[in-house]
PDB file of N, CA, C and O in Angstrom, chain B, residues numbered from 101:
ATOM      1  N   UNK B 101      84.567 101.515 103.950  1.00  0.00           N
ATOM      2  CA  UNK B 101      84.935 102.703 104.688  1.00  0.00           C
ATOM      3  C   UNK B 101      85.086 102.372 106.176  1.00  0.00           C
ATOM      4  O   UNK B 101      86.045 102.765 106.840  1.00  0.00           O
ATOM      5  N   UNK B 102      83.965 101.540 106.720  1.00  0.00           N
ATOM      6  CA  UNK B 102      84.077 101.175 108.245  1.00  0.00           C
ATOM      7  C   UNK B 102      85.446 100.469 108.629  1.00  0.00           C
ATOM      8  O   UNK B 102      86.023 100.625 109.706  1.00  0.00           O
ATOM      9  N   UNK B 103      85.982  99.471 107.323  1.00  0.00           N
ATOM     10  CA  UNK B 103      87.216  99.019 107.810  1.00  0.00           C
ATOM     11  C   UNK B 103      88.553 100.025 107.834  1.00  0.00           C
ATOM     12  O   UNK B 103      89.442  99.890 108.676  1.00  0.00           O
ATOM     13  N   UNK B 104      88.575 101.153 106.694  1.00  0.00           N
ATOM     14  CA  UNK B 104      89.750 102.566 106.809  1.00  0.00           C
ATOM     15  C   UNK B 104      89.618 103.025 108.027  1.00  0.00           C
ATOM     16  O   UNK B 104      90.681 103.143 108.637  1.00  0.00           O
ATOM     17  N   UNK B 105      88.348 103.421 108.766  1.00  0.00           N
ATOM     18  CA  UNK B 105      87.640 104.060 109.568  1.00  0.00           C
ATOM     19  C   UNK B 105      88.229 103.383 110.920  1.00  0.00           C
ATOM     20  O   UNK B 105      88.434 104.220 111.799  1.00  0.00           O
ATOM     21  N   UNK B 106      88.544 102.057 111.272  1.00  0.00           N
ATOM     22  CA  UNK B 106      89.048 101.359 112.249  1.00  0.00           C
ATOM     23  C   UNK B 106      90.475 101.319 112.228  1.00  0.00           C
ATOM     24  O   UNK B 106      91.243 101.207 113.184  1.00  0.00           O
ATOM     25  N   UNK B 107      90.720 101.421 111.048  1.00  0.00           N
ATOM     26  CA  UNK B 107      92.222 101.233 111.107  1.00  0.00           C
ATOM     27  C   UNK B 107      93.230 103.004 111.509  1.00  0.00           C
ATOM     28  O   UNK B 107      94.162 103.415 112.200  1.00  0.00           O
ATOM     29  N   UNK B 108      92.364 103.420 110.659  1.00  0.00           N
ATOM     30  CA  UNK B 108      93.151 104.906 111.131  1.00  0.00           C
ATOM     31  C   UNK B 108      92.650 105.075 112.790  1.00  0.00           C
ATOM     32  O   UNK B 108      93.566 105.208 113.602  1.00  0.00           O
ATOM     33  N   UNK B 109      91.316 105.074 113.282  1.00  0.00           N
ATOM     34  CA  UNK B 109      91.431 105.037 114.714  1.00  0.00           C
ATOM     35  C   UNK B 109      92.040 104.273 115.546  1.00  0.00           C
ATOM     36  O   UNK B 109      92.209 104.782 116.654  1.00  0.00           O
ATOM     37  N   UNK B 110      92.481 103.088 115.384  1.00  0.00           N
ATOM     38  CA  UNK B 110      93.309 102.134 115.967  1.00  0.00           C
ATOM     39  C   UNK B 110      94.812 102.972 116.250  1.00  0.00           C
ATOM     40  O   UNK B 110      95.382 102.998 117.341  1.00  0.00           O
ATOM     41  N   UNK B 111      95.374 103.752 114.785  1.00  0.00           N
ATOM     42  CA  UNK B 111      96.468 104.366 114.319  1.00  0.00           C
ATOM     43  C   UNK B 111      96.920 105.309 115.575  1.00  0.00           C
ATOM     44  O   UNK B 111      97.907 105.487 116.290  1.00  0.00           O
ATOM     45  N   UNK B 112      95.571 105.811 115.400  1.00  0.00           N
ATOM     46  CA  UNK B 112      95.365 107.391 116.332  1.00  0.00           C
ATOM     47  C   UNK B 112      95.061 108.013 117.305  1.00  0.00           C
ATOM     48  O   UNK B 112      94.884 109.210 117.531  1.00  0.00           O
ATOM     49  N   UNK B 113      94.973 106.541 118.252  1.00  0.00           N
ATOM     50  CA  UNK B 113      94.293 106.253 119.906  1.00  0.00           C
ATOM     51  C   UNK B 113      95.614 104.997 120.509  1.00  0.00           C
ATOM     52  O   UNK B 113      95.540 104.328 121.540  1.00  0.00           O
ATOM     53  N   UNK B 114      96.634 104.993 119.583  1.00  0.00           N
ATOM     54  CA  UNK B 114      97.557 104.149 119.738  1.00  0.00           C
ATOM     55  C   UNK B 114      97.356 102.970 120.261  1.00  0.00           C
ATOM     56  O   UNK B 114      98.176 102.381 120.965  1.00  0.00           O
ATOM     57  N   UNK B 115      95.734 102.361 119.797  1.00  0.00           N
ATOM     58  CA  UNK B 115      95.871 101.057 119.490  1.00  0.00           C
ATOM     59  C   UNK B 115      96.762  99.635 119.501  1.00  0.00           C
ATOM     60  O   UNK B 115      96.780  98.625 120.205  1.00  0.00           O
ATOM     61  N   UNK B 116      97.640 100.223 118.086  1.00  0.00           N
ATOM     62  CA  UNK B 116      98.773  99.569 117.540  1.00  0.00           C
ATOM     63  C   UNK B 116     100.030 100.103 118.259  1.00  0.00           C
ATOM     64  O   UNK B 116     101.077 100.017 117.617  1.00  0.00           O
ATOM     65  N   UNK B 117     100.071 100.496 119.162  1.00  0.00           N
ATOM     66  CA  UNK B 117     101.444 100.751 119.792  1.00  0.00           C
ATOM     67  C   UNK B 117     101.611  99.442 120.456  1.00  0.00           C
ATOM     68  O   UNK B 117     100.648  98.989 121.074  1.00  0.00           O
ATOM     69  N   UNK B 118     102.871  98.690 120.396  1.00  0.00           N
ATOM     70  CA  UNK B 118     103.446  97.552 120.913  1.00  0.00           C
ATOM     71  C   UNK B 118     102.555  96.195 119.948  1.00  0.00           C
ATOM     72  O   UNK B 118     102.369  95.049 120.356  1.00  0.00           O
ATOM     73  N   UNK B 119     102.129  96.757 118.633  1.00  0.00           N
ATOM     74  CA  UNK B 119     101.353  95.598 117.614  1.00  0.00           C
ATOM     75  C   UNK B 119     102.604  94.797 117.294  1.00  0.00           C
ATOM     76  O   UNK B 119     103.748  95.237 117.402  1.00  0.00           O
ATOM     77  N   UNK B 120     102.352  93.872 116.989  1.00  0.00           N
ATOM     78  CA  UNK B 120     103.845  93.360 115.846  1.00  0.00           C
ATOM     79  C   UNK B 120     103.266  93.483 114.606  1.00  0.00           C
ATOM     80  O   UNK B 120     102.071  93.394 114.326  1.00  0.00           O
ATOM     81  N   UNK B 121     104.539  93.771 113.624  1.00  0.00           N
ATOM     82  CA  UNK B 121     104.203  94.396 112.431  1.00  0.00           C
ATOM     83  C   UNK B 121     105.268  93.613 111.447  1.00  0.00           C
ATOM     84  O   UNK B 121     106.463  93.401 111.656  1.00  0.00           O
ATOM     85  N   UNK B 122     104.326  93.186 110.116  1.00  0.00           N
ATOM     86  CA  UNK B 122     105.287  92.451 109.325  1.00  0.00           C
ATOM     87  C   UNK B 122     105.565  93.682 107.974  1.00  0.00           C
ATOM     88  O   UNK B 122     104.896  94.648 107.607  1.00  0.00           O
ATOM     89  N   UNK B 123     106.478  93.273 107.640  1.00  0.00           N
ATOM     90  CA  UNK B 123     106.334  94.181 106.194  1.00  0.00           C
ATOM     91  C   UNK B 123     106.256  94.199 104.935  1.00  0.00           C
ATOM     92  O   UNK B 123     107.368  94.091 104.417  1.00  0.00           O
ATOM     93  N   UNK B 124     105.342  94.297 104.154  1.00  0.00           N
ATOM     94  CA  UNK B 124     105.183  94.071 102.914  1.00  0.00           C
ATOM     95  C   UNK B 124     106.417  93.990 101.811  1.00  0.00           C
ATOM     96  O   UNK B 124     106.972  94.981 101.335  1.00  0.00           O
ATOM     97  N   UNK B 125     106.734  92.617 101.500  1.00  0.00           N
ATOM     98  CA  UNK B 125     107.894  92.350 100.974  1.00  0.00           C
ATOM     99  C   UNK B 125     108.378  93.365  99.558  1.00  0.00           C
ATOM    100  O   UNK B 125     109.514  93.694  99.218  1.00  0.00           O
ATOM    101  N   UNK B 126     106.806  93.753  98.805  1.00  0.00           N
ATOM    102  CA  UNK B 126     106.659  94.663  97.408  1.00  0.00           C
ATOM    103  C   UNK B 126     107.065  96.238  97.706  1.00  0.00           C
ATOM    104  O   UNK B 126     107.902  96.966  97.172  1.00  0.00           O
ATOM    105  N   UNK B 127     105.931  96.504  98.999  1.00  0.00           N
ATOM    106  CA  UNK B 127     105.324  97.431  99.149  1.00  0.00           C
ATOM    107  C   UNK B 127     106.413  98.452 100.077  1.00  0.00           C
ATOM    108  O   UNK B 127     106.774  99.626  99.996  1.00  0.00           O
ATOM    109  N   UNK B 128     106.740  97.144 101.109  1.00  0.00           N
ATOM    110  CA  UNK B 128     107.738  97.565 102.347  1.00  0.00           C
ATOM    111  C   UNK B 128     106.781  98.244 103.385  1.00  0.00           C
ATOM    112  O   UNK B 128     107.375  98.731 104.347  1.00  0.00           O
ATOM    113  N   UNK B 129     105.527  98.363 103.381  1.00  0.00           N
ATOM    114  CA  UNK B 129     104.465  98.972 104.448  1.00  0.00           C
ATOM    115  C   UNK B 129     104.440  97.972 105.365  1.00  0.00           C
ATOM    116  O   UNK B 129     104.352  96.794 105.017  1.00  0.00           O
ATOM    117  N   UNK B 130     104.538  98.453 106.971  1.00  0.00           N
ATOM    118  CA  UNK B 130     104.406  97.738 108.060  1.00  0.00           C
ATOM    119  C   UNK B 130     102.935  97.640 107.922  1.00  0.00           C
ATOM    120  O   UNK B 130     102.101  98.517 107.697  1.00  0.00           O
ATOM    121  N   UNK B 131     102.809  96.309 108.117  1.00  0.00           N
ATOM    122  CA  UNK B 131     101.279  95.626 108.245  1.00  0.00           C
ATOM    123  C   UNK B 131     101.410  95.162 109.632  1.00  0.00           C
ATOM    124  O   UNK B 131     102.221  94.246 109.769  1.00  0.00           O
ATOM    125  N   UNK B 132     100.676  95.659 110.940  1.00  0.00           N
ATOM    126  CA  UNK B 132      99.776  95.036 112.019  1.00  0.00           C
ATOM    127  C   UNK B 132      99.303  93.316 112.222  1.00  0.00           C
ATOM    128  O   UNK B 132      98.580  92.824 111.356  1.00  0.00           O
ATOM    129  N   UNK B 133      99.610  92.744 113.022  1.00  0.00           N
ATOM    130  CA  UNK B 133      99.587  91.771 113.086  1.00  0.00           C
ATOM    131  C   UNK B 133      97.434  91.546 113.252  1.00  0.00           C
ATOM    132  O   UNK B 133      96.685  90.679 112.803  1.00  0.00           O
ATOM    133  N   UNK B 134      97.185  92.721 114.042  1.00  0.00           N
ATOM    134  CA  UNK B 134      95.894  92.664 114.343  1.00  0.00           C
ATOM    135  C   UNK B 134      95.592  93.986 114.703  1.00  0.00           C
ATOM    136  O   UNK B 134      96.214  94.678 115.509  1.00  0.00           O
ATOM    137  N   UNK B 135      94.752  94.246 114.152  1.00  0.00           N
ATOM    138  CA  UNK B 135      94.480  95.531 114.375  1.00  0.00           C
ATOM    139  C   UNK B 135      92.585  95.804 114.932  1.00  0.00           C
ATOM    140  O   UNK B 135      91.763  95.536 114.056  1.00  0.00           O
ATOM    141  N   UNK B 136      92.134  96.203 116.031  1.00  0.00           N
ATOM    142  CA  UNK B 136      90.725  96.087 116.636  1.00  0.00           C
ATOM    143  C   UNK B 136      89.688  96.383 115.507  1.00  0.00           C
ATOM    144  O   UNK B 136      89.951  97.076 114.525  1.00  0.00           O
ATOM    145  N   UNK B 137      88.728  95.909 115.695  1.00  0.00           N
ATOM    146  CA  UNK B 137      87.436  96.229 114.091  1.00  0.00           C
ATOM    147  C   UNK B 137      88.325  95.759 112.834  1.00  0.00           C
ATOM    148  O   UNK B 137      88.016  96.491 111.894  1.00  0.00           O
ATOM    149  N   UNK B 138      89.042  95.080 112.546  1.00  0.00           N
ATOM    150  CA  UNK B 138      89.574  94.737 111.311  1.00  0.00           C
ATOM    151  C   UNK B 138      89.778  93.657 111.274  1.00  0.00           C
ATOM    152  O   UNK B 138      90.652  93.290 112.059  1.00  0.00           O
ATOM    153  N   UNK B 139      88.969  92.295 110.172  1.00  0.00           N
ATOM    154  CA  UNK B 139      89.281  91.002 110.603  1.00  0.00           C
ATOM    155  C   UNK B 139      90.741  90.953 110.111  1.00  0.00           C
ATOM    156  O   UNK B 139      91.284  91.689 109.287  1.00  0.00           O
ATOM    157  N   UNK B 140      91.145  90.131 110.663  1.00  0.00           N
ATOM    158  CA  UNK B 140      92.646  90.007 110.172  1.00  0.00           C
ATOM    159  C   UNK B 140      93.214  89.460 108.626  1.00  0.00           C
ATOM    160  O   UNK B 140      94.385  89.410 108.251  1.00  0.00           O
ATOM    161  N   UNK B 141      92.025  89.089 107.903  1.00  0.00           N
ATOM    162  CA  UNK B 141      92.272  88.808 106.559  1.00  0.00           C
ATOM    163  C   UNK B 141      92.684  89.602 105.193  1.00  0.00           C
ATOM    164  O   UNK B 141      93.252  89.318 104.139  1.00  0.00           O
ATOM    165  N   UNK B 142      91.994  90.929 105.879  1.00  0.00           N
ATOM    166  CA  UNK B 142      91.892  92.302 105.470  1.00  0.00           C
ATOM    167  C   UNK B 142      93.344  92.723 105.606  1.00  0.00           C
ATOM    168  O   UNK B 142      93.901  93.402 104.743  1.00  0.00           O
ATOM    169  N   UNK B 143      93.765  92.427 106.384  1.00  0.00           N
ATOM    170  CA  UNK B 143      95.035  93.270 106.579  1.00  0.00           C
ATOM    171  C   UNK B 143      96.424  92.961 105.905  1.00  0.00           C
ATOM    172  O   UNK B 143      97.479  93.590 105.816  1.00  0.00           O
ATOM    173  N   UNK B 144      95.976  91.698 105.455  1.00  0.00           N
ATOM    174  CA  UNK B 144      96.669  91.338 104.029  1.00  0.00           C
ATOM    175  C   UNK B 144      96.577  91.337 102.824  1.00  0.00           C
ATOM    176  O   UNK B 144      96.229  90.355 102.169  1.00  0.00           O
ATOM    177  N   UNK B 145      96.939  92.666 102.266  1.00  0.00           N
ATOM    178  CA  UNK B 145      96.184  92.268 100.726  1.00  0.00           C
ATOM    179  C   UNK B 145      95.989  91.376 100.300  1.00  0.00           C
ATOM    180  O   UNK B 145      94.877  90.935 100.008  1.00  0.00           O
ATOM    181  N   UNK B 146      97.470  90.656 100.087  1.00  0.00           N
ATOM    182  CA  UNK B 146      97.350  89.464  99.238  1.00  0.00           C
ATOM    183  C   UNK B 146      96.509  88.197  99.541  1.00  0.00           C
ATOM    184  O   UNK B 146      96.585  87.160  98.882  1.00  0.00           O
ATOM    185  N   UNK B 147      95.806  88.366 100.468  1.00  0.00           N
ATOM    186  CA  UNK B 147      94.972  87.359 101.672  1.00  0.00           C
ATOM    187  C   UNK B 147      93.777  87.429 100.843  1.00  0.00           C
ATOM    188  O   UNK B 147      93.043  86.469 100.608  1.00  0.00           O
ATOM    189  N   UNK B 148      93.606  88.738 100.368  1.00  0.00           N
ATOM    190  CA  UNK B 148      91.930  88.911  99.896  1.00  0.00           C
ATOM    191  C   UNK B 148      91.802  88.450  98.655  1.00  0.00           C
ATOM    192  O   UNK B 148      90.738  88.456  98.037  1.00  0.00           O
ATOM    193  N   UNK B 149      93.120  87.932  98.128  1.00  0.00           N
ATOM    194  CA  UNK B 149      92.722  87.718  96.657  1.00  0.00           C
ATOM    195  C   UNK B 149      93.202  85.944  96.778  1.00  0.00           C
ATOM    196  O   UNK B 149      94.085  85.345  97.391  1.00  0.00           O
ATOM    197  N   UNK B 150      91.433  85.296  95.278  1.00  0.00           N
ATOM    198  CA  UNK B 150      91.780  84.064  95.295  1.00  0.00           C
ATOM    199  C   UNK B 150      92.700  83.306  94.496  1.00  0.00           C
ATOM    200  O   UNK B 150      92.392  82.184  94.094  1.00  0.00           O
ATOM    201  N   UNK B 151      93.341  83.611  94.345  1.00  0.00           N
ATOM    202  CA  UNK B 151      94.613  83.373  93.100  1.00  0.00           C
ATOM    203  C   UNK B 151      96.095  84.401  93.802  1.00  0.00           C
ATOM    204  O   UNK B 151      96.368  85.428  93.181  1.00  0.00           O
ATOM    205  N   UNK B 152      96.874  84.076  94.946  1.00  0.00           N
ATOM    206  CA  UNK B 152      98.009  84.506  95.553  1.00  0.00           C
ATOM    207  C   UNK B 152      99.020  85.264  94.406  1.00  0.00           C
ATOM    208  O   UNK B 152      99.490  86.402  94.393  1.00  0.00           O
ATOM    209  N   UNK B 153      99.149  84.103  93.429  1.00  0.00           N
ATOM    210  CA  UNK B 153     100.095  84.438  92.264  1.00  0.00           C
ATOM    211  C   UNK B 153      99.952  85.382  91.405  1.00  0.00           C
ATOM    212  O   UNK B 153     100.818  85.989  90.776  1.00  0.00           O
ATOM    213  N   UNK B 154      98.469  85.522  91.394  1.00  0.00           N
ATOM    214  CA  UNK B 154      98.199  86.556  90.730  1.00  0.00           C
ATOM    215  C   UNK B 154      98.127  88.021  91.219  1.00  0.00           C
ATOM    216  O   UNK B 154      97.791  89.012  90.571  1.00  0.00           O
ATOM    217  N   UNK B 155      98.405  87.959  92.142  1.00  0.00           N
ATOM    218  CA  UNK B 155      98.175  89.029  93.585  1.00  0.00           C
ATOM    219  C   UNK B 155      99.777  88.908  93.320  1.00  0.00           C
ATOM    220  O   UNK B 155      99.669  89.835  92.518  1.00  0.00           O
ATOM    221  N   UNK B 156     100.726  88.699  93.286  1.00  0.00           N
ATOM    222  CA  UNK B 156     102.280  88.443  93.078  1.00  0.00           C
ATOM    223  C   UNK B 156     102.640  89.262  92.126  1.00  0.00           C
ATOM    224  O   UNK B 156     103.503  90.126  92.281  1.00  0.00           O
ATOM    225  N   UNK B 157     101.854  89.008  90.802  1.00  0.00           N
ATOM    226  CA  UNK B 157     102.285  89.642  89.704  1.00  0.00           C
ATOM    227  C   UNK B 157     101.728  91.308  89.196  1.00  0.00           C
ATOM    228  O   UNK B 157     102.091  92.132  88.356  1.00  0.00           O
ATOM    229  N   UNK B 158     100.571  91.210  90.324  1.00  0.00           N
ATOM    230  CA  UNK B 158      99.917  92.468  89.895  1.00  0.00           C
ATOM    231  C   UNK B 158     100.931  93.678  90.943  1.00  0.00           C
ATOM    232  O   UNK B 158     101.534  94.730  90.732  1.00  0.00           O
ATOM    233  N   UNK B 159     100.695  92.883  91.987  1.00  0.00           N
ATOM    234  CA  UNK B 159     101.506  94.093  92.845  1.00  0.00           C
ATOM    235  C   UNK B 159     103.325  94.233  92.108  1.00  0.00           C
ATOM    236  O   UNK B 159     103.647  95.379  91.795  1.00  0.00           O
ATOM    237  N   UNK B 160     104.137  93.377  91.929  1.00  0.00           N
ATOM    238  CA  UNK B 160     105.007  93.719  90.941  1.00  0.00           C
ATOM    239  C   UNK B 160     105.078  94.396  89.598  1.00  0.00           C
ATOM    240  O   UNK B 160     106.089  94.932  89.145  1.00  0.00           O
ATOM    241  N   UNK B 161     103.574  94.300  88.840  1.00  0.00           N
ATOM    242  CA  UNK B 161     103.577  95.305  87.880  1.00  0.00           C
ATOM    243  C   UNK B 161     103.102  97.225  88.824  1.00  0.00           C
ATOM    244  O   UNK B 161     103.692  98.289  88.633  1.00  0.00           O
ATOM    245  N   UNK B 162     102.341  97.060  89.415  1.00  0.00           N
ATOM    246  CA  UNK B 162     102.332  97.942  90.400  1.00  0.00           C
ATOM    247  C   UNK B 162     103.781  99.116  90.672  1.00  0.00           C
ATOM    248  O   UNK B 162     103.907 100.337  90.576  1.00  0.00           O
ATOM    249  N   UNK B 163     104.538  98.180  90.979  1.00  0.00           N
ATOM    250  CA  UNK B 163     105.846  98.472  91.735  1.00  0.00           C
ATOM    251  C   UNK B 163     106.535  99.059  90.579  1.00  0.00           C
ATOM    252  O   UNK B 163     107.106 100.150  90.576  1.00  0.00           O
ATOM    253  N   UNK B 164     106.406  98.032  89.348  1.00  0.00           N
ATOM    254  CA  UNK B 164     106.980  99.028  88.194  1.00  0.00           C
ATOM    255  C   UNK B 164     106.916 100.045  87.553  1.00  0.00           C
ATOM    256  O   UNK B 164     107.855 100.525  86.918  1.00  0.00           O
ATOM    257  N   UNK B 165     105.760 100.519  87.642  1.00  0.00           N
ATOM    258  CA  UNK B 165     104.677 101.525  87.025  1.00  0.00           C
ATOM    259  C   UNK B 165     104.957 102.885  88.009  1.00  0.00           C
ATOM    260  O   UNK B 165     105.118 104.057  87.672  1.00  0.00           O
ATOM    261  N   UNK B 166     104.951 102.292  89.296  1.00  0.00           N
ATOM    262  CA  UNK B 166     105.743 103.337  90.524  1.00  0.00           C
ATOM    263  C   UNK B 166     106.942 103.632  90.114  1.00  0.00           C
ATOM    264  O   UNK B 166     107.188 104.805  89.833  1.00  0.00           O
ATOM    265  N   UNK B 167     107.948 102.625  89.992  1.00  0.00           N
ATOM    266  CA  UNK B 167     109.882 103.078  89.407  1.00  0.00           C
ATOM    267  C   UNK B 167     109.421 104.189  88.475  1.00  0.00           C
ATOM    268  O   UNK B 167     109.615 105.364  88.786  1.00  0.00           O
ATOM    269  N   UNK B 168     108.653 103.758  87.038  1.00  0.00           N
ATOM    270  CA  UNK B 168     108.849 104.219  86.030  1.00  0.00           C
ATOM    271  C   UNK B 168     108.322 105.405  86.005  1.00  0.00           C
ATOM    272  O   UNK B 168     108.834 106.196  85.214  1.00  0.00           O
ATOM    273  N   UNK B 169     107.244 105.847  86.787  1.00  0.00           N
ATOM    274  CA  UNK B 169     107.011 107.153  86.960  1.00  0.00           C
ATOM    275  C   UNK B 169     107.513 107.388  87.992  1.00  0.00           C
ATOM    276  O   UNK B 169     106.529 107.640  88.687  1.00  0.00           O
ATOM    277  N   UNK B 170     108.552 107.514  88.748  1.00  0.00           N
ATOM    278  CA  UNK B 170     109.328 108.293  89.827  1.00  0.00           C
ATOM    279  C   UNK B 170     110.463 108.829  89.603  1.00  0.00           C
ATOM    280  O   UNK B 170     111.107 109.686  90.208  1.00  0.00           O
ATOM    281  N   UNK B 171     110.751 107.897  88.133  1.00  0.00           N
ATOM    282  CA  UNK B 171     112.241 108.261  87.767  1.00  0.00           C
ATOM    283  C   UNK B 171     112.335 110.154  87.043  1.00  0.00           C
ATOM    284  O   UNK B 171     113.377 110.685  86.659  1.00  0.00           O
ATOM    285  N   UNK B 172     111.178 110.700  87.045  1.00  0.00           N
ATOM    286  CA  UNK B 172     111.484 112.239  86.809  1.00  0.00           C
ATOM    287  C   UNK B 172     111.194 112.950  88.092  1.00  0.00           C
ATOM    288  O   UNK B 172     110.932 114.145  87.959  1.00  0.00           O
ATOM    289  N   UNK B 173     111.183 112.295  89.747  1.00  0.00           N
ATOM    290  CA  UNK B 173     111.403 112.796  90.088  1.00  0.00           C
ATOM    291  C   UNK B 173     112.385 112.480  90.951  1.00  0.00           C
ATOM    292  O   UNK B 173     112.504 113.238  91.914  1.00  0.00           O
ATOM    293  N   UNK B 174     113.191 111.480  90.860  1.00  0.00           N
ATOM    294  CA  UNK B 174     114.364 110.811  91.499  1.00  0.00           C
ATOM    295  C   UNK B 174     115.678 111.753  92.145  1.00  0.00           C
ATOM    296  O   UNK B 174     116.152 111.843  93.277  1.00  0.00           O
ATOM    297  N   UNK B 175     116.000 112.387  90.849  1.00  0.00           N
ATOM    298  CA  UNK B 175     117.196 113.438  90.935  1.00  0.00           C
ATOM    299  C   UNK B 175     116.807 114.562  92.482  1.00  0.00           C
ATOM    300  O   UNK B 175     117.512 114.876  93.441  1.00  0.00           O
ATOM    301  N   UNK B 176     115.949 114.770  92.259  1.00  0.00           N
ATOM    302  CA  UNK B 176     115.528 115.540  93.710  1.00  0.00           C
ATOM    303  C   UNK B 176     115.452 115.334  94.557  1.00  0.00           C
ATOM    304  O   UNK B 176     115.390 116.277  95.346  1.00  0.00           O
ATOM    305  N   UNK B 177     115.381 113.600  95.214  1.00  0.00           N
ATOM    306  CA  UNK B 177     114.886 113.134  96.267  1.00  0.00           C
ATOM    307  C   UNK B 177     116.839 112.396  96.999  1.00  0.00           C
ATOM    308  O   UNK B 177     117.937 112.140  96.505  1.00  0.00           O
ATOM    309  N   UNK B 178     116.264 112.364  98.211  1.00  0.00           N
ATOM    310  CA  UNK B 178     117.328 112.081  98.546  1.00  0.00           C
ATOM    311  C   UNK B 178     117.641 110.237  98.571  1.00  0.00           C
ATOM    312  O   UNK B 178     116.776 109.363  98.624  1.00  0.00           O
ATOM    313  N   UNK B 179     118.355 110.147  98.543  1.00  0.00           N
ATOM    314  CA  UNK B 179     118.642 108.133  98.737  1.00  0.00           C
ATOM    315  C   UNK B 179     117.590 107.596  99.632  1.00  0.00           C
ATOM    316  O   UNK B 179     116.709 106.919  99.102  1.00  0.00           O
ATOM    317  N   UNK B 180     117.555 107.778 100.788  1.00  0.00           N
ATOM    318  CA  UNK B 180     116.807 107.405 101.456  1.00  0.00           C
ATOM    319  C   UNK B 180     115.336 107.305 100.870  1.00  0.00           C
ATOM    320  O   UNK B 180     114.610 106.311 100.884  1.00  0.00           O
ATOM    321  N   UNK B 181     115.049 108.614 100.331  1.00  0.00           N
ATOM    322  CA  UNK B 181     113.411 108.593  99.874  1.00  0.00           C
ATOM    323  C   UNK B 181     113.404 107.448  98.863  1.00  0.00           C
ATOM    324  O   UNK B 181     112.579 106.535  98.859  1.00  0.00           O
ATOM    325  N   UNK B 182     114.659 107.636  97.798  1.00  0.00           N
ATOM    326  CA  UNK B 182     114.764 106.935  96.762  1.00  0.00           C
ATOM    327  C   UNK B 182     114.428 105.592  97.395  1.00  0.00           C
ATOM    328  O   UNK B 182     113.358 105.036  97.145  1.00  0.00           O
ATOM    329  N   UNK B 183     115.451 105.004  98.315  1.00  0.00           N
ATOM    330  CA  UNK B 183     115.242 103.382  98.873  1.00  0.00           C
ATOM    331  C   UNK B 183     114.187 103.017  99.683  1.00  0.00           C
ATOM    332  O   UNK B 183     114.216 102.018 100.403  1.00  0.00           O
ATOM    333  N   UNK B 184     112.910 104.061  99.570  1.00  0.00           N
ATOM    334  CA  UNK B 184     111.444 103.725 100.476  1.00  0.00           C
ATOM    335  C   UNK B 184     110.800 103.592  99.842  1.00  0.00           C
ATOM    336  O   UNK B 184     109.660 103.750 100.278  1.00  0.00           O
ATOM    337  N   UNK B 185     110.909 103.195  98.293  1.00  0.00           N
ATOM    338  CA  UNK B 185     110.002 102.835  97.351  1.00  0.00           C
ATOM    339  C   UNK B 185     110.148 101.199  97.101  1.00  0.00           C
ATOM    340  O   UNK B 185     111.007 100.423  97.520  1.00  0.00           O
ATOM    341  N   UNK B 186     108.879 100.945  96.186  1.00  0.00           N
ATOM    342  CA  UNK B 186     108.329  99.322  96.190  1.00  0.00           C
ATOM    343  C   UNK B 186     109.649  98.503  95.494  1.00  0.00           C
ATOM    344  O   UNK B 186     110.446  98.972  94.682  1.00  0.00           O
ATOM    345  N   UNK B 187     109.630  97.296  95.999  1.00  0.00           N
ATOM    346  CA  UNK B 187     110.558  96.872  95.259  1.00  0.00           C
ATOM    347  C   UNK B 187     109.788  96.070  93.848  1.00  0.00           C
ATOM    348  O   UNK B 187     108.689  95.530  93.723  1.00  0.00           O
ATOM    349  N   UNK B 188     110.835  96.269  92.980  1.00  0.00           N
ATOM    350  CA  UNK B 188     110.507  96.038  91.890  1.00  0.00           C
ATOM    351  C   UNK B 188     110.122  94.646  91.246  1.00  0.00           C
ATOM    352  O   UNK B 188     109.795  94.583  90.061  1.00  0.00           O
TER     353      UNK B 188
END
C-alpha cells in the first residue's frame, strides 16, 4: 500500500511532471522513469518477476482475456477507446 500510496502522491503534487516516461509495450501505460518513495524496480512489472518470459506470456494472455471480454462492448466505444487497449 505504502508503494500505491507514493505513487498516486507523486501523481498529485506533480511530482512526475517533466518525469520521462516509457510505455508499456502490452499494456501501453506510461511508466515513470522514477518516481520519489518508489524503488525503481517496482515500477516495472516485468522487473519484479524472476523468469522475464514468463512475465511475457502472462501479460499477453492478460491482454487476451481483455480483447475477448471487450468485444461486447466494442460496438459502443469509439476507435480511439477501441485503439487504447492492450495489445494482444
Amino acid at each position: 500500500i505504502s508503494v500505491s500510496r507514493a505513487v498516486v502522491s507523486a501523481a498529485l503534487s506533480g511530482a512526475l511532471d517533466g518525469a520521462r516516461f516509457t510505455p508499456d509495450p502490452v499494456f501501453k501505460l506510461q511508466i515513470p522513469g522514477a518516481c520519489p518513495g518508489v524503488p525503481t524496480q517496482l515500477l516495472t512489472p516485468r522487473q519484479t518477476w524472476p523468469d522475464p518470459a514468463a512475465y511475457d506470456a502472462k501479460a499477453r494472455e492478460v491482454a487476451a482475456l481483455f480483447h475477448k471480454n471487450f468485444q461486447q462492448y466494442q460496438e459502443a466505444c469509439t476507435a480511439e477507446v477501441r485503439a487504447a487497449g492492450p495489445v494482444p
